[in-house]
C-alpha positions as CSV (number, residue, x, y, z in Angstrom):
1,X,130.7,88.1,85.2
2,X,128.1,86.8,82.6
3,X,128.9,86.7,78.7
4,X,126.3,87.4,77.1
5,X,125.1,87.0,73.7
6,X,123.8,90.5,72.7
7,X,127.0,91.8,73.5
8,X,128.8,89.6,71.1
9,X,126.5,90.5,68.7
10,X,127.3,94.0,69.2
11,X,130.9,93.8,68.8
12,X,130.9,93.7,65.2
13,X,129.5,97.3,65.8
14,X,132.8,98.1,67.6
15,X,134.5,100.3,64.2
16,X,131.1,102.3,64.0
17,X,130.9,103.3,67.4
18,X,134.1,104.2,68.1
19,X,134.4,106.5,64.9
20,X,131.2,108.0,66.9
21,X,133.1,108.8,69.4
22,X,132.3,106.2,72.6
23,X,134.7,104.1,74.5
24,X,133.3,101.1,73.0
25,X,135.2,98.8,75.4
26,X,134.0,100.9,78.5
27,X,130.6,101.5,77.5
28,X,130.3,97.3,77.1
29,X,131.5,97.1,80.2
30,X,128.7,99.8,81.7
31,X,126.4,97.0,79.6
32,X,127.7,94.0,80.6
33,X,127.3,95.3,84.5
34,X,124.0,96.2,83.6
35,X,122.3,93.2,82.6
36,X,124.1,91.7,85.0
37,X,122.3,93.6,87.8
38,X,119.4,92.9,86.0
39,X,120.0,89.0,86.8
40,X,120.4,89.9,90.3
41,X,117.8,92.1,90.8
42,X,113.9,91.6,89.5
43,X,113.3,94.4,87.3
44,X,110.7,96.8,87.4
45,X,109.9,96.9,83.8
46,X,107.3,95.0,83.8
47,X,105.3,94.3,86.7
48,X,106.2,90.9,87.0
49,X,108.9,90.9,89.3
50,X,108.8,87.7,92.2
51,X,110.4,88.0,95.2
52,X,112.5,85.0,95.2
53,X,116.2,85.7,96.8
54,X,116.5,81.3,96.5
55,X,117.3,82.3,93.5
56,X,119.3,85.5,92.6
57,X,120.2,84.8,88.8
58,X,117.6,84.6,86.5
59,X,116.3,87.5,84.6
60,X,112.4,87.6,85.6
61,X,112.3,90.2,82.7
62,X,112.0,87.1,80.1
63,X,109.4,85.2,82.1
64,X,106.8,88.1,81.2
65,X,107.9,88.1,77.9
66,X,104.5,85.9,77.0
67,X,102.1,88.4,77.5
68,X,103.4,90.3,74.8
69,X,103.7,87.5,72.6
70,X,99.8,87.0,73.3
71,X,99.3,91.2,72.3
72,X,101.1,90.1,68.9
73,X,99.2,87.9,68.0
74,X,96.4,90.9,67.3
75,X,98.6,91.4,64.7
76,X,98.2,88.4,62.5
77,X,94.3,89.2,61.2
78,X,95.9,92.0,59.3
79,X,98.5,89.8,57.3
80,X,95.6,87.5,55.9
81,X,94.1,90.9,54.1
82,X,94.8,90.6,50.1
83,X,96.6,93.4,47.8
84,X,96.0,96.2,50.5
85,X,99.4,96.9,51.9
86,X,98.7,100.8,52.5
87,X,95.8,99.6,55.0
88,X,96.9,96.2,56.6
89,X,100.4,97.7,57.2
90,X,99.1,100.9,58.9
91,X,97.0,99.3,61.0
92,X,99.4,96.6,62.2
93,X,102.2,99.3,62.7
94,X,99.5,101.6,64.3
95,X,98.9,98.9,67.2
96,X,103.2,97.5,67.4
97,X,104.2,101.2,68.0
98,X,101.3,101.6,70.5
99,X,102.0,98.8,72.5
100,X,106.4,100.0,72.2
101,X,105.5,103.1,73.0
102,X,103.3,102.8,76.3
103,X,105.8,100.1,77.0
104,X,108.8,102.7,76.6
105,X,107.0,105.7,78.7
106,X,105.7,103.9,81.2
107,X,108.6,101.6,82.0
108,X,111.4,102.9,80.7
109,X,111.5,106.5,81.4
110,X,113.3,105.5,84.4
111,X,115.9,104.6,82.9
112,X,116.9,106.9,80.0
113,X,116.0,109.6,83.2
114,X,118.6,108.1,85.5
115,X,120.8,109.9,87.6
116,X,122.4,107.3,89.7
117,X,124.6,105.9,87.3
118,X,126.1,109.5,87.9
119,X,127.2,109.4,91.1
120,X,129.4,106.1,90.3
121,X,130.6,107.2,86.6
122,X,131.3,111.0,87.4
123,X,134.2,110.2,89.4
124,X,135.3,107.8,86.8
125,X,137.4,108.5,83.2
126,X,134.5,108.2,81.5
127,X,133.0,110.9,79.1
128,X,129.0,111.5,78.8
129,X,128.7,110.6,75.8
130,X,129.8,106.7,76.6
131,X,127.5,106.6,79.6
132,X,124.5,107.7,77.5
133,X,125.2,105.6,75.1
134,X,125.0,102.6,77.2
135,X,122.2,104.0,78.3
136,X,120.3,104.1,75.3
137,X,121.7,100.5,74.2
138,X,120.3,99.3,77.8
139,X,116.8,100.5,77.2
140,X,117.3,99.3,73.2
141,X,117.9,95.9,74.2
142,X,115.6,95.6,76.3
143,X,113.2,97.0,73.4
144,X,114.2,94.7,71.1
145,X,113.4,91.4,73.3
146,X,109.8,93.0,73.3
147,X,109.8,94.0,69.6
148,X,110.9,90.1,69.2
149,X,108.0,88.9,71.3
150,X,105.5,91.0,69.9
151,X,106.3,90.5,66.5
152,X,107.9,86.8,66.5
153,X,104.6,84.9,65.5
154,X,103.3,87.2,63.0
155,X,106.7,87.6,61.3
156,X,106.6,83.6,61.0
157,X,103.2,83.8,59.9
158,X,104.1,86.4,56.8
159,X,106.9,84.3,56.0
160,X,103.9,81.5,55.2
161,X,101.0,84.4,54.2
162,X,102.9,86.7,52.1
163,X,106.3,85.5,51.3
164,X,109.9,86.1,52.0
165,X,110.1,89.5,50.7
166,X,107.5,90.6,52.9
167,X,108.7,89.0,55.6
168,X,112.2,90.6,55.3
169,X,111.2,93.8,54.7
170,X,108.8,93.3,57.7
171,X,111.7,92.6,60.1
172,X,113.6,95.4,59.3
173,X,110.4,97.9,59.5
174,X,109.7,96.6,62.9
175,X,113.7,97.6,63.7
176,X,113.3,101.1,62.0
177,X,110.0,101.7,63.7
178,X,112.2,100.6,67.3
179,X,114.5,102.9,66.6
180,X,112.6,106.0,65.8
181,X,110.3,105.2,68.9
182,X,113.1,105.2,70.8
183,X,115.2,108.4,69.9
184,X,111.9,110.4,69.3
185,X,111.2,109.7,73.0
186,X,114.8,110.4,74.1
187,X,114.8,113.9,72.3
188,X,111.5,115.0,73.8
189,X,112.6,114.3,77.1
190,X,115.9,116.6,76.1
191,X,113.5,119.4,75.0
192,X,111.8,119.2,78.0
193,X,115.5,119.3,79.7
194,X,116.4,122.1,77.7
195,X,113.2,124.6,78.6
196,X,112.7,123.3,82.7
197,X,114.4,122.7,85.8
198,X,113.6,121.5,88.9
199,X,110.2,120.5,90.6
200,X,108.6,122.0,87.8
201,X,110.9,119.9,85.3
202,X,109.6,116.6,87.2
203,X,105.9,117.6,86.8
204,X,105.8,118.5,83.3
205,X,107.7,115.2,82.1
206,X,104.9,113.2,83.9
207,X,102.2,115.8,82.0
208,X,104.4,115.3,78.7
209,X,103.7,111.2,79.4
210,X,100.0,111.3,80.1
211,X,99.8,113.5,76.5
212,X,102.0,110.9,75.0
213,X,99.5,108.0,76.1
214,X,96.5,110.2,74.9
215,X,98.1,111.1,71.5
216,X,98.9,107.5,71.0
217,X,95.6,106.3,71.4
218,X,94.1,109.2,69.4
219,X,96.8,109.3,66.3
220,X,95.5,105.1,66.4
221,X,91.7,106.1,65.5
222,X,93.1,109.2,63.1
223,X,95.2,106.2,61.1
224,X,91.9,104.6,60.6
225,X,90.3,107.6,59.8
226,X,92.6,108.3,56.9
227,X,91.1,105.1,55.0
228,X,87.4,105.4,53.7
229,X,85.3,102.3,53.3
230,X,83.3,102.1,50.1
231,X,81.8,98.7,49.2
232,X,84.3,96.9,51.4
233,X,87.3,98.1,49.7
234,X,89.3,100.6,51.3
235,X,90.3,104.7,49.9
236,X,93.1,106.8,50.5
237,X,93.2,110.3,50.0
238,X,96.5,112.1,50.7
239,X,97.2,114.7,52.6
240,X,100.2,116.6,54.0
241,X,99.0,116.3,57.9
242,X,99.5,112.4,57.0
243,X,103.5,112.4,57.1
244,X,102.6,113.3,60.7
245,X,101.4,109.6,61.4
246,X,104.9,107.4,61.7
247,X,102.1,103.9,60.9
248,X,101.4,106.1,57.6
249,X,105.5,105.9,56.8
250,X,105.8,101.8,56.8
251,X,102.7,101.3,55.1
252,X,103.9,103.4,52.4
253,X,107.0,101.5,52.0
254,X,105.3,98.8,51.9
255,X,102.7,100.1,49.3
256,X,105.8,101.6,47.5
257,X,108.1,97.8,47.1
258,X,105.1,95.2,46.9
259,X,102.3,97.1,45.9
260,X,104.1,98.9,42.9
261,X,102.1,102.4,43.6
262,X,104.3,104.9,43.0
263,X,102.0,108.2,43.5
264,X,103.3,110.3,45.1
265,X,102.1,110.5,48.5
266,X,102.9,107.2,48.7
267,X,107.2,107.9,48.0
268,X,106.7,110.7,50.4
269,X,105.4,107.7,53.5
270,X,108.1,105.3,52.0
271,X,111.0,108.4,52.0
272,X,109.8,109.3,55.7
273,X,109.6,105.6,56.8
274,X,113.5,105.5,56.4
275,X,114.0,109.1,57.3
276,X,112.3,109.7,60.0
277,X,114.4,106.7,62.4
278,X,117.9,107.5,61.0
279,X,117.5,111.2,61.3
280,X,116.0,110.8,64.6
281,X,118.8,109.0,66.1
282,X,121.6,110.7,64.5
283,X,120.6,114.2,66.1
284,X,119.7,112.1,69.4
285,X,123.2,111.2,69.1
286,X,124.3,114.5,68.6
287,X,122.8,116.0,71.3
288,X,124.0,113.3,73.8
289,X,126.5,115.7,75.9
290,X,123.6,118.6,76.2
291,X,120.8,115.5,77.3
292,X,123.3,114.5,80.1
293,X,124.3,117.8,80.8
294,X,120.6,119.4,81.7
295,X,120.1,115.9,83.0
296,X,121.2,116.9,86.1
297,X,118.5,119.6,86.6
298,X,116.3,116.5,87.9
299,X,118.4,116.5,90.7
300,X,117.8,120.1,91.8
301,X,114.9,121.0,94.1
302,X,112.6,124.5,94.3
303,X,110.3,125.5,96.8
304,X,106.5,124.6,96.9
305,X,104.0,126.7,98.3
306,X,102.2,125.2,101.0
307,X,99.0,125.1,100.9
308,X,96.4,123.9,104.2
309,X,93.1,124.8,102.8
310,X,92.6,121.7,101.5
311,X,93.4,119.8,104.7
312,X,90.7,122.3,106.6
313,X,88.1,121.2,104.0
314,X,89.0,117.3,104.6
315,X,88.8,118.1,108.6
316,X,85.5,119.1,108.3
317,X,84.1,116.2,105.9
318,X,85.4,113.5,108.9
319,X,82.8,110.8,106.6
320,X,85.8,111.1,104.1
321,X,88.8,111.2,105.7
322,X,88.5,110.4,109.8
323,X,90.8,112.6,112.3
324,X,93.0,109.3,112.9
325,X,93.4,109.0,108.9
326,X,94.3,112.9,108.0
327,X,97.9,112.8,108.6
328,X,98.5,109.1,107.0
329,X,96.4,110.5,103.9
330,X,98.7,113.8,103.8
331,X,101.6,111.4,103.7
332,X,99.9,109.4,101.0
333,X,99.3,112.4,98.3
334,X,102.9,114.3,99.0
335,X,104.3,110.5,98.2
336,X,101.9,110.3,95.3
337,X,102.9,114.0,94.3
338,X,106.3,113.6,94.7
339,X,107.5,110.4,93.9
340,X,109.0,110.2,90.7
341,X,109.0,106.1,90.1
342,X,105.5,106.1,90.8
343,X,104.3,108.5,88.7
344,X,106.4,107.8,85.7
345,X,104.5,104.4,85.9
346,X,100.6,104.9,86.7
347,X,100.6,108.5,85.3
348,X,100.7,107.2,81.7
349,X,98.0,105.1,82.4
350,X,95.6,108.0,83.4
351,X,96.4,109.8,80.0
352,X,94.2,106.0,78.9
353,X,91.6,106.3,81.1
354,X,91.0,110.3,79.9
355,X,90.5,109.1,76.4
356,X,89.2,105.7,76.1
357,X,85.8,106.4,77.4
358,X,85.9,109.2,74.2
359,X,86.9,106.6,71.4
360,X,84.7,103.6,72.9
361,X,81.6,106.3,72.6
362,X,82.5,108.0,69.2
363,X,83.2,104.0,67.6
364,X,79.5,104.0,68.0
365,X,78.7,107.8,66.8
366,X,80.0,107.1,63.5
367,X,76.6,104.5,63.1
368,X,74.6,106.9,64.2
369,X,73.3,110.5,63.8
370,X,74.1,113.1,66.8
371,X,70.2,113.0,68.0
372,X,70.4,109.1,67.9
373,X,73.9,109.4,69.7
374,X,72.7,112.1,72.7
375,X,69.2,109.6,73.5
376,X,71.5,106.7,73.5
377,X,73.0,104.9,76.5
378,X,76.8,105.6,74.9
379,X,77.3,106.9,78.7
380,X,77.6,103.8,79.8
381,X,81.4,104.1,78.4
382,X,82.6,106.3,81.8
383,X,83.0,102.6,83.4
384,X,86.2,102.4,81.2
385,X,87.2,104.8,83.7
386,X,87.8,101.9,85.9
387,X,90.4,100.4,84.1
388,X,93.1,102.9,85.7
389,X,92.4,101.6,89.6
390,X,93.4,98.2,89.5
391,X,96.9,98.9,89.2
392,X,97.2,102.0,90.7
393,X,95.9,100.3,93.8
394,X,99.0,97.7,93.6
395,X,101.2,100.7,92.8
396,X,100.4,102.5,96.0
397,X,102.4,99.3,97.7
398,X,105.1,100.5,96.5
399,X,108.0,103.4,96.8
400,X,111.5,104.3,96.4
401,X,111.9,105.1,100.0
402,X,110.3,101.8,101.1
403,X,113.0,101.5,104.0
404,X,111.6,104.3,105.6
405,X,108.4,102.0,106.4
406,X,109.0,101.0,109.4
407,X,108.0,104.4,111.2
408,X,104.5,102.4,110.6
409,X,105.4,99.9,112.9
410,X,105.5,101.9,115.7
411,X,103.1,105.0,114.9
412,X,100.6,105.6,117.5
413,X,97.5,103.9,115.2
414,X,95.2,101.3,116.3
415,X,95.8,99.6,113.3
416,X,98.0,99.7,110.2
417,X,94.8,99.2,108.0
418,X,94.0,102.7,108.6
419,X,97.4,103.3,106.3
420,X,95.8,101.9,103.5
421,X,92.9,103.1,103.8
422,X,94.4,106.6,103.9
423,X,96.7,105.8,100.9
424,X,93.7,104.7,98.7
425,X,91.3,107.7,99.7
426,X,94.4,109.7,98.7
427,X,94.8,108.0,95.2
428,X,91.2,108.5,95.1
429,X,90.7,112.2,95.6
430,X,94.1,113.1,93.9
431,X,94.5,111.4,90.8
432,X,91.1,109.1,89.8
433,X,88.3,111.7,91.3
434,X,89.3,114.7,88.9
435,X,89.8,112.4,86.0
436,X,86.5,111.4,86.7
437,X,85.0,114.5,87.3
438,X,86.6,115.7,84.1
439,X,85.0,113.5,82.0
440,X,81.6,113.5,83.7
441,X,81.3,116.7,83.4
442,X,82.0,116.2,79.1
443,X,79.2,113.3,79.6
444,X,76.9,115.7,80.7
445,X,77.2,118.2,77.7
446,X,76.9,115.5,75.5
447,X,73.8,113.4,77.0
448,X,72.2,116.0,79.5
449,X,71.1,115.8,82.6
450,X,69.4,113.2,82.5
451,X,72.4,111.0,83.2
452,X,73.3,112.2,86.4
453,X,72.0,109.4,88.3
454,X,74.0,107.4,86.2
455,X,77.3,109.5,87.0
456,X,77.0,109.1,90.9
457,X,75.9,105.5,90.1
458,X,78.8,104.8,88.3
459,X,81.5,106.9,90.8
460,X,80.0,105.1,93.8
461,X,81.0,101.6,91.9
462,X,84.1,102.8,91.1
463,X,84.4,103.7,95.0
464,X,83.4,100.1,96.0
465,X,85.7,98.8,93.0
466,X,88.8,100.3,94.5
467,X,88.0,98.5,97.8
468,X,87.8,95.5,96.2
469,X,91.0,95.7,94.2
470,X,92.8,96.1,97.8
471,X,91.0,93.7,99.5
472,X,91.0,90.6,96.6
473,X,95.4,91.7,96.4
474,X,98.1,91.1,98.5
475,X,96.9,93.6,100.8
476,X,100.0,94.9,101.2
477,X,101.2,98.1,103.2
478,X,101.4,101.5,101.5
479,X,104.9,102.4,100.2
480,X,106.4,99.7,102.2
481,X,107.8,97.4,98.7
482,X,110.6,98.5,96.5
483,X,109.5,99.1,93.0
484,X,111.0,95.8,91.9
485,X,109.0,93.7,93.8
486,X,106.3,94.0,92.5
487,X,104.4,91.2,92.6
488,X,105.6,88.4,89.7
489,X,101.9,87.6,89.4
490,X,100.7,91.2,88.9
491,X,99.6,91.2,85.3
492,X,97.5,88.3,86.0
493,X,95.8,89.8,88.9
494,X,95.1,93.0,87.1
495,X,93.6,91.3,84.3
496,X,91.4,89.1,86.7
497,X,90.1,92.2,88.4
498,X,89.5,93.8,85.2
499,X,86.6,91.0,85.0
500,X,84.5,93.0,88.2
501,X,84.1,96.0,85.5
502,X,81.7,94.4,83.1
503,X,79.6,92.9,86.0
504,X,79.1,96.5,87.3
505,X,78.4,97.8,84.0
506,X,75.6,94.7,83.3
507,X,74.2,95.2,87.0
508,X,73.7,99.5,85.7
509,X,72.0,98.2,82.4
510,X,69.9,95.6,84.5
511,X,69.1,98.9,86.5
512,X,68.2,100.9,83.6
513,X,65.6,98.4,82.6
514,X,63.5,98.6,86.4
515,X,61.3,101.4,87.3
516,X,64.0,104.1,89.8
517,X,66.3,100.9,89.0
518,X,69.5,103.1,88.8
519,X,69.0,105.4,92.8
520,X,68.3,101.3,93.7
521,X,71.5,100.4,92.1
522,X,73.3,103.3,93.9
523,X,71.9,102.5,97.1
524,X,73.0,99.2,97.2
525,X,76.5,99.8,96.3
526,X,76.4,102.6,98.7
527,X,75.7,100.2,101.4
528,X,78.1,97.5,99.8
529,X,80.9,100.4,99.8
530,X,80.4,101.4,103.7
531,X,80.3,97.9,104.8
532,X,83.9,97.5,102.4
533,X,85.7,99.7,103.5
534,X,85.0,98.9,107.3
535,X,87.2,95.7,106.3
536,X,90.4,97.5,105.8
């Protein structure tokens, strides 16, 4: 079995965790077994899994290890600004932990959430508090890889830019701010564990995700917010709701060491920025027995009411769902509904598309005064929307009971494309059509009436967007892959399709400018979207 590096490294942890209390020679044996399998195996953390069994052994993990290093280098504008370590650090920590933690929730819940290791372990001399710990130290790694992709340029950089203090005290922020990203994640989900059991459990960690996402992006705008800009130079006004914004904490220890301030708001940050990770993961590791204890409520099921009167309103709108499609899209939203993988991975993503349309739009409010911002075409921002199909649509390929796929092969259809087409209409009318709907209907309290046009312009694109996402992928069928295979080239293909979304959105301002240009544009892409979707 493999040797590997990260495990040498952490013997010369052995004293501390054993006076913790783990079997430190077991639980590097759970590790060592684990990044093993994750040689063997492409891993689903990030999309970019091939499907090469020529060659079993290398770790596709590390060959998507560049995209991140491409997301760090937004980092490196913010080491070139002079004397203002309060502001340049905030912002720079604001977007690292953003990128960890969507990384973390949307990948990585899986893991700290797993029960399988259970049914192998249980039966084993092994206490709970060793298997969680390898665990944690699984996802951690894994973390760290990412925290050195991200943050390997712009630490080299600082090391040129600001010096070797700064660059020291960099590294070990971006380890501290790991750490508390990680526990703080790890005790939510034991909170949650603690209060819920059962289906209802399940749901309300995927809702717990989506608000995750959404406070993410939002605590992002409030960090900016807490600077004023007066003459180009930057104020800061402290307040208590501030120790609330973990970005806050490392710029004030910055601000504290190389700045000199010593106010004291700013020892409170600096004081919280050290806190904050070590109490975090001491009472994570604390509560390790009671997190895999209630752990096991995920594996317990409740009852669901059954409800048909949705299905009687579908049967009688046959121009959205056809007879031969009903039961196929059934299938499509109970696996949507109930299948844990994929929503711990595209769930987050619609917690995004709720909010992005909002911060896009009130960027350009703060230029502007609220009559200027109602007459204004700031609408135009409900295309952002978009962004969550592309890889929901290469999600849908994909299940954790994927061997059950072959009852496909021999259903009485005419054609497996009317599988697809079932799956996307379900995606469509469960998960993106009430996120839309939800922030249309904001839109129109904001901007009137007058942009309904607009609205169905915009949902009808998004319709024929969809269609185009399946059609220009690997076309592949509906919950028929394992979740790690997903495609190796996935990343790239969602960022090419990404590029369709600012041609729709110059075709609706090309519209705006011609006399009934916009029920035109409609039209057209209703046409376009009929003649689409025959093609599946």
């Amino acid at each position: 079995m493999d040797q590997f590096f990260i495990l040498r490294l952490l013997d010369l942890f052995q004293p501390l965790f054993e006076k913790l209390g783990i079997e430190y020679k077991t639980m590097r044996r759970i590790l060592q077994v684990k990044l093993t399998m994750d040689q063997r195996r492409k891993p689903t953390v990030f999309q970019q899994s091939g499907n090469k069994k020529d060659k079993p052994e290398k770790n596709e993990f590390f060959k998507s290890l560049w995209i991140y290093a491409l997301f760090g280098l937004m980092l490196i504008p913010f080491l070139f600004f002079k004397d203002t370590y309060l502001f340049q650090v905030s912002i720079l920590f604001s977007i690292f932990m953003f990128i960890v933690m969507t990384t973390l929730i949307s990948d990585f819940s899986s893991v700290l959430l797993d029960l399988r290791d259970k049914s192998v372990l249980s039966t084993k001399p092994v206490n709970s508090k060793t298997v969680s710990m390898a665990k944690l130290l699984h996802v951690t790694i894994y973390m760290l890889y990412i925290t050195l992709a991200i943050t390997l340029i712009p630490l080299i950089v600082s090391l040129f830019v600001k010096g070797f203090l700064f660059f020291l005290l960099l590294l070990g922020t971006f380890v501290l701010a790991d750490i508390f990203i990680i526990a703080f994640t790890a005790l939510l989900y034991l909170f949650i564990l603690r209060f819920f059991d059962g289906e209802k459990l399940k749901d309300i960690i995927n809702y717990v995700q989506i608000a995750l996402s959404i406070a993410m992006m939002v605590g992002y705008q409030v960090v900016i917010r807490s600077f004023e800009f007066v003459d180009l130079t930057y104020q800061f006004d402290f307040s208590w709701w501030q120790l609330l914004l973990p970005p806050l904490w490392f710029g004030g220890l910055f601000d504290l060491l190389l700045g000199g301030r010593t106010a004291t708001g700013i020892i409170l940050l600096a004081a919280f920025a050290v806190i904050g990770p070590v109490v975090s993961i001491v009472v994570y590791l604390k509560m390790i027995p009671d997190f895999e204890r209630n752990l096991q409520k995920l594996s317990s099921q409740s009852g669901k009411k059954k409800s048909s009167s949705r299905w009687k309103l579908l049967r009688s709108v046959p121009f959205f769902v056809s007879k031969a499609e009903l039961q196929f899209f059934r299938f499509a939203s109970r696996m949507m509904k109930n299948e844990r993988d994929f929503k711990l991975k595209v769930y987050p993503s619609l917690g995004f598309a709720i909010v992005i349309p909002f911060v896009f739009m009130f960027n350009s409010y703060s230029w502007m005064t609220f009559e200027e911002f109602t007459a204004s075409r700031n609408y135009m921002t409900i295309y952002s929307v978009l962004l969550v199909i592309p890889a929901s649509v290469m999600m849908l390929a994909h299940s954790g009971s994927y061997k059950g796929s072959w009852v496909f092969q021999v259903a009485p259809v005419a054609s497996l494309g009317i599988i697809n087409k079932a799956a996307l209409k379900a995606f469509l009318f469960q998960l993106f059509l009430p996120l839309y709907l939800l922030v249309s209907i904001v839109f129109s309290i904001l901007f009137g009436v007058r942009i309904i046009d607009d609205l169905f312009a915009a949902l009808i694109a998004a319709l024929v967007y969809t269609v185009l996402c399946f059609l220009l992928g690997k076309k592949e069928l509906a919950f028929s892959q394992p979740f790690d295979a997903v495609q190796k080239s996935g990343d790239i293909s969602v960022f090419l399709l990404f590029l369709i979304i600012p041609i729709l959105v110059g075709l609706h301002f090309l519209a705006l400018t011609l006399p009934y240009g916009v029920i035109g544009y409609a039209i057209a892409l209703f046409i376009i979207n009929l003649v689409l979707w025959r093609k599946l």
